[in-house]
N, C-alpha and C positions, 0 to 999 in steps of 0.2 A: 142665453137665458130663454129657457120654455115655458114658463110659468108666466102669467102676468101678475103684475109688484101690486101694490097697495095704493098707489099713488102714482098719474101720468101728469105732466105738465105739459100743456100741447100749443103751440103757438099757434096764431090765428092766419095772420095773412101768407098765401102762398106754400100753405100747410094745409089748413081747410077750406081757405077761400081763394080762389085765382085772381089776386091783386095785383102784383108788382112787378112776376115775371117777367121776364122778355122784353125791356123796355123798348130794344131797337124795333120790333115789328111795332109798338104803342106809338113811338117817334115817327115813325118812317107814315103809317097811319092818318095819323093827325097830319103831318105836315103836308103831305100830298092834299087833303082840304085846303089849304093856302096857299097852293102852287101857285096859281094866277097874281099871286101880292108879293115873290119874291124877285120879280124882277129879272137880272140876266143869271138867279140862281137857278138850280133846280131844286124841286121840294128833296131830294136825294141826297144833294151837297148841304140843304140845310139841318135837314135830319139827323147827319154824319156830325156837321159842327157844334150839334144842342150838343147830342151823346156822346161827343168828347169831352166835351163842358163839363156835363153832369157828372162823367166817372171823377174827373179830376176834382171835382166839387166834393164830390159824396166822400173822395180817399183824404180828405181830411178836417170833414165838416164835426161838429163838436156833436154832442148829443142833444143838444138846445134846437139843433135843426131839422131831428126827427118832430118836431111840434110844430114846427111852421114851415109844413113842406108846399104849400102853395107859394110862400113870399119864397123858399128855393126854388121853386122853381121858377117862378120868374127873373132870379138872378142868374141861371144856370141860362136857359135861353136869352137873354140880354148878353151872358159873355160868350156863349156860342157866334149871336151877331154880329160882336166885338173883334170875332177872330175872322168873319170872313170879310169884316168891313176891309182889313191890311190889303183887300185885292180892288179896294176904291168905290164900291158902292156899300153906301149903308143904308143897312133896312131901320126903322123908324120905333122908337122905343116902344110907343103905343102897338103896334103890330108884334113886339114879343108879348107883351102883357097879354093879349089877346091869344096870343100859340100857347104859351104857360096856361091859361085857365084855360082853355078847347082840353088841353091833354090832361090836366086836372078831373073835367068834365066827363073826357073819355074814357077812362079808366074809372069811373063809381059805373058809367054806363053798365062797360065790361066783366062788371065782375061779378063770378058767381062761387055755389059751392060743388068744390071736387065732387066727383059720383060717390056714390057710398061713405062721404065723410058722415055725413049725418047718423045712418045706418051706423058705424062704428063704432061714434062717441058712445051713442042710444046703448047698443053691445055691452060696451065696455063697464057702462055705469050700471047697467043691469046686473051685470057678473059680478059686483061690489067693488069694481077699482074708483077711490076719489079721485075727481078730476078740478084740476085748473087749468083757466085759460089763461095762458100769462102771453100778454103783447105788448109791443111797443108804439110810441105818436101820440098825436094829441085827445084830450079824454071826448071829445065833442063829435072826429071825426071816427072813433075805434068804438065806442056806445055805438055810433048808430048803427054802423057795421053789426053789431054783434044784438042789434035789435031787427033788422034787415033781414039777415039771415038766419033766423030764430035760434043764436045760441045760449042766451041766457037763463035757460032753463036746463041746459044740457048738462049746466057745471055750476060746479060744486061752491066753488071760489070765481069770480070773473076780475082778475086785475090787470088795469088798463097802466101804462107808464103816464100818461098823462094827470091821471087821479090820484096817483103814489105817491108823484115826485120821485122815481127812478124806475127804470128797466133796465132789462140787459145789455150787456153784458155784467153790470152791476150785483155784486153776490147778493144782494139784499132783497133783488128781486125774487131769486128762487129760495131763500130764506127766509122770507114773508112769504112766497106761497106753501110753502113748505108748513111752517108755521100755525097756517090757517089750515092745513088738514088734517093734520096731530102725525107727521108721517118725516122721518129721518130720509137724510141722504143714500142711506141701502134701502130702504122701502121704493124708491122713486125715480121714475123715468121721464125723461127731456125730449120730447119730440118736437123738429121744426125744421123749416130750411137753412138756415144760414150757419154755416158751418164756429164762428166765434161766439154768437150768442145760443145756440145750442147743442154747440157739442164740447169745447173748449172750455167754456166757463163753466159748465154744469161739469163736467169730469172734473174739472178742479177743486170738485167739493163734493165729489164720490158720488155723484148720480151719473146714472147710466144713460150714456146720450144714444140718439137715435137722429139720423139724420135722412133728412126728408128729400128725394132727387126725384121729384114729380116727373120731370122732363127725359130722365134717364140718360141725362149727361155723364156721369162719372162725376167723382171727385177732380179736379183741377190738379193738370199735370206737376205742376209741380208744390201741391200741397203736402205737406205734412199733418197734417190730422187726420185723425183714426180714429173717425166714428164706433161707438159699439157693433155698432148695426144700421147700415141703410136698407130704406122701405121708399116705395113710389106711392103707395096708397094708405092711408091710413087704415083700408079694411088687416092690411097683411100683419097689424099688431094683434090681429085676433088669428091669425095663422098655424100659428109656432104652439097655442097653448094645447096641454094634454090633459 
């Protein structure tokens, strides 16, 4: 497709904002701060035990826990501690609480917007494409964000999963934002990073997904999903048109 649609759907975190990526450098990070409280660990060995935690946490945590990702993460670090207690020292409840909310803390620090996202959306919405923001989390922490980094005037529609009561992967999500800009499944494209809630579940309902590989990783050896089109920057959807 050359031409830009009527209608972009563009996710927020890790799309236009640098949030979530790379959690091992965020881990590895923070816990090096608490080196001196870990005892006969290394911040290295503990770092490694969150973020196995946390994958195995995340690979089959409900959608209720996209909204209280601070209390996960304090569960995700308490069973990371959990697992290197089995070698006979245990570190102290109070001390994960305290690593959970540092890397909670370090990460709103951290986060900024992509280069030229702003420039883009601005583009895009001048050229006469409707835009929504469609994200997922909770409505308190995804507002502020999206008051932070001045997008609320950039779009058109701003819906947060928090203030819905559903997000993605959920079809209702991109069928309420859909909805709200008078704009069909052929008028409308799905940009964002994660391959299930923006490229999977929108082709399932005939929008044209677009997947976002900031870091220029590739797709995952052994996926099966077939993006429309991968992009690293959001300027390169203004690329293609003629």
């Amino acid at each position: 497709m050359t031409h830009l649609p009527l209608a972009m759907l563009i996710d927020m975190d890790d799309t236009i904002l640098s949030a979530y990526g790379r959690p091992e450098i965020a881990w590895h990070n923070v816990a090096a701060e608490f080196a001196a409280e870990f005892g006969p660990f290394t911040s290295q060995q503990v770092a490694n035990a969150v973020l196995d935690s946390a994958r195995k946490f995340w690979a089959v945590a409900g959608a209720e826990w996209r909204l209280k990702l601070d209390e996960a993460r304090r569960m995700t670090v308490q069973n990371g501690f959990t697992a290197l207690a089995a070698g006979g020292h245990v570190l102290p409840e109070e001390l994960a609480i305290r690593f959970a909310d540092r890397f909670t803390a370090y990460r709103e620090e951290e986060m900024f917007v992509f280069p030229g996202a702003h420039d883009a959306i601005d583009e895009l919405k001048v050229r006469g494409v409707k835009l929504a923001l469609v994200t997922n989390g909770a409505a308190g922490t995804q507002r502020a964000k999206v008051e932070r980094f001045a997008l609320s005037h950039r779009f058109d529609h701003i819906q947060i999963e928090g203030e819905h009561g559903f997000g993605k992967p959920d079809e209702r999500a991109y069928l309420h934002a859909m909805q709200t800009l008078g704009v069909t499944a052929s008028d409308t494209w799905m940009i964002g990073d994660n391959l299930e809630w923006e490229v999977v579940a929108p082709q399932r309902l005939g929008i044209y997904a677009i997947w976002i590989d900031v870091h220029g990783d590739g797709l995952p050896p052994d996926s099966t999903v077939k993006p429309d089109r991968i992009i690293r920057s959001l300027t390169e959807l203004l690329a293609r048109e003629r």
